[in-house]
C-alpha positions as a Markdown table, in Angstrom:
| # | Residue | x | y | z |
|---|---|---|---|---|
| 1 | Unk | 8.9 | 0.6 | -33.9 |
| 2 | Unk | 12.2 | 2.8 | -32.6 |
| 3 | Unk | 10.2 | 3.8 | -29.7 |
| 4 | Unk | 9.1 | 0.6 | -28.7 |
| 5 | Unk | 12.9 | 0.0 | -29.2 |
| 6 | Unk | 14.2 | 2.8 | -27.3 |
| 7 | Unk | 11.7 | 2.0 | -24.7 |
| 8 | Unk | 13.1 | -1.5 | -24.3 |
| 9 | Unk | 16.8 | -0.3 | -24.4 |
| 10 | Unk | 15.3 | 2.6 | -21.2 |
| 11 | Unk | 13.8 | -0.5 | -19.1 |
| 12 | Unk | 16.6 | -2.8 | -19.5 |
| 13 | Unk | 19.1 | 0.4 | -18.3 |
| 14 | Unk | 16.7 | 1.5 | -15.4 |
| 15 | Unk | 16.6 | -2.5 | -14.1 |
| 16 | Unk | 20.0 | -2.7 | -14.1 |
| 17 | Unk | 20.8 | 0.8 | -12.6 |
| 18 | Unk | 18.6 | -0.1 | -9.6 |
| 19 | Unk | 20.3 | -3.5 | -9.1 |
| 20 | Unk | 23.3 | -1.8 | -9.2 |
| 21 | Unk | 22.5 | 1.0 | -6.6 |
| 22 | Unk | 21.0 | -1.7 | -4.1 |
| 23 | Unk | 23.9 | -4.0 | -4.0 |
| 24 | Unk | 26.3 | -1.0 | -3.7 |
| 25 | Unk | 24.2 | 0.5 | -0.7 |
| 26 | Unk | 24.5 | -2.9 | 0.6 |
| 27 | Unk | 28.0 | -3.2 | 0.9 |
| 28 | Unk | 28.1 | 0.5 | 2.1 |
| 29 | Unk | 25.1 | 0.2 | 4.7 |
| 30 | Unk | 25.9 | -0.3 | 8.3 |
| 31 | Unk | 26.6 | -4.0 | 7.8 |
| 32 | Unk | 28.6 | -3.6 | 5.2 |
| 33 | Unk | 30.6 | -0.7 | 7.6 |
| 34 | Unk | 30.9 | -3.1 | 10.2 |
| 35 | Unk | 32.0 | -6.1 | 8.2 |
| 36 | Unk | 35.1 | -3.7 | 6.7 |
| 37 | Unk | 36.0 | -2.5 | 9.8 |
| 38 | Unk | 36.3 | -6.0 | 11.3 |
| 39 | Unk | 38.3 | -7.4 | 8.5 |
| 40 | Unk | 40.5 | -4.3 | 9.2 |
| 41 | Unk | 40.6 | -5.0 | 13.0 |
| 42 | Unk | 41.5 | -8.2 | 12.3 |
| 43 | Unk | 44.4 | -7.4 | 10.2 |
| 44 | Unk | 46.0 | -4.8 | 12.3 |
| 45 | Unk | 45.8 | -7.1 | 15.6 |
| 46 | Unk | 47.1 | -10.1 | 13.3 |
| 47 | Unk | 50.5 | -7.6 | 12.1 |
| 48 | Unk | 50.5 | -6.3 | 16.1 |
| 49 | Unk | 51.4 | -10.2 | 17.0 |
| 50 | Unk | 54.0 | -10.8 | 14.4 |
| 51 | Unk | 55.8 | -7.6 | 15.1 |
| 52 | Unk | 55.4 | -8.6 | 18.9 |
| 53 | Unk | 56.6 | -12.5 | 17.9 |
| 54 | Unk | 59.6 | -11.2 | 15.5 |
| 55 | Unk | 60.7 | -8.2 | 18.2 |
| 56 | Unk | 61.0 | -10.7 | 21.9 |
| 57 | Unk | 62.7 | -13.2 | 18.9 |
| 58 | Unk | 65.0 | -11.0 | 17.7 |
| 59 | Unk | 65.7 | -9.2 | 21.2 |
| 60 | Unk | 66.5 | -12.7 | 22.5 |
| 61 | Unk | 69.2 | -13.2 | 19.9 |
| 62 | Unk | 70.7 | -9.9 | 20.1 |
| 63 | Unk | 71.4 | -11.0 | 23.9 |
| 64 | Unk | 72.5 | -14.4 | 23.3 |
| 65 | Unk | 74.9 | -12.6 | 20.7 |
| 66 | Unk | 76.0 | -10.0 | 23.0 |
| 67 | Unk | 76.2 | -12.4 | 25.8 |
| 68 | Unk | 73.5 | -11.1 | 28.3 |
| 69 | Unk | 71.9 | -14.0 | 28.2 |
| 70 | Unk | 73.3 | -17.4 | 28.3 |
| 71 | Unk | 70.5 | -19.8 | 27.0 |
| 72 | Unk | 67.1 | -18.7 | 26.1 |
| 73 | Unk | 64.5 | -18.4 | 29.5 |
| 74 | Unk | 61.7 | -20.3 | 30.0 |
| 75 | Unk | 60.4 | -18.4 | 32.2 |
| 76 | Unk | 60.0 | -15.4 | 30.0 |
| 77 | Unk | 57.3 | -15.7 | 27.4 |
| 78 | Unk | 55.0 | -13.3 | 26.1 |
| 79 | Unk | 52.0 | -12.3 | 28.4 |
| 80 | Unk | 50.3 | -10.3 | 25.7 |
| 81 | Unk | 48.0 | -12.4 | 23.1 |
């Protein structure tokens, strides 16, 4: 009776082992590379535009303030998207 137990117990372990192993490899395959590395690409270009946004911004009221500029130009608004 332990054996058939123990045998049980080794099955259940062994099922859940390989369901375990195939959803890991998965999310480490290629797709699961390429899915990381866009969500990283993403992020980094997404932080490049508000350091762009916050830098003209802040470069516009540093010469307002020190009086190179006297009103904010149209004309000059970010190329880069």
């Amino acid at each position: 009776m332990k054996k058939i137990f123990w045998l049980g117990v080794g099955i259940t372990i062994g099922v859940i082992a390989a369901r375990k192993i195939a959803s890991a490899q998965g999310a480490i395959g290629p797709e699961g590379l390429n899915r990381a590395v866009g969500r990283v690409s993403d992020a980094v270009h997404d932080f490049a535009d508000a350091l762009r946004e916050n830098m003209d911004e802040r470069e516009t009221d540093l010469r307002l303030a020190l009086g190179v500029d006297q009103a904010p130009s149209a004309s000059r608004t970010p190329a880069r998207h």
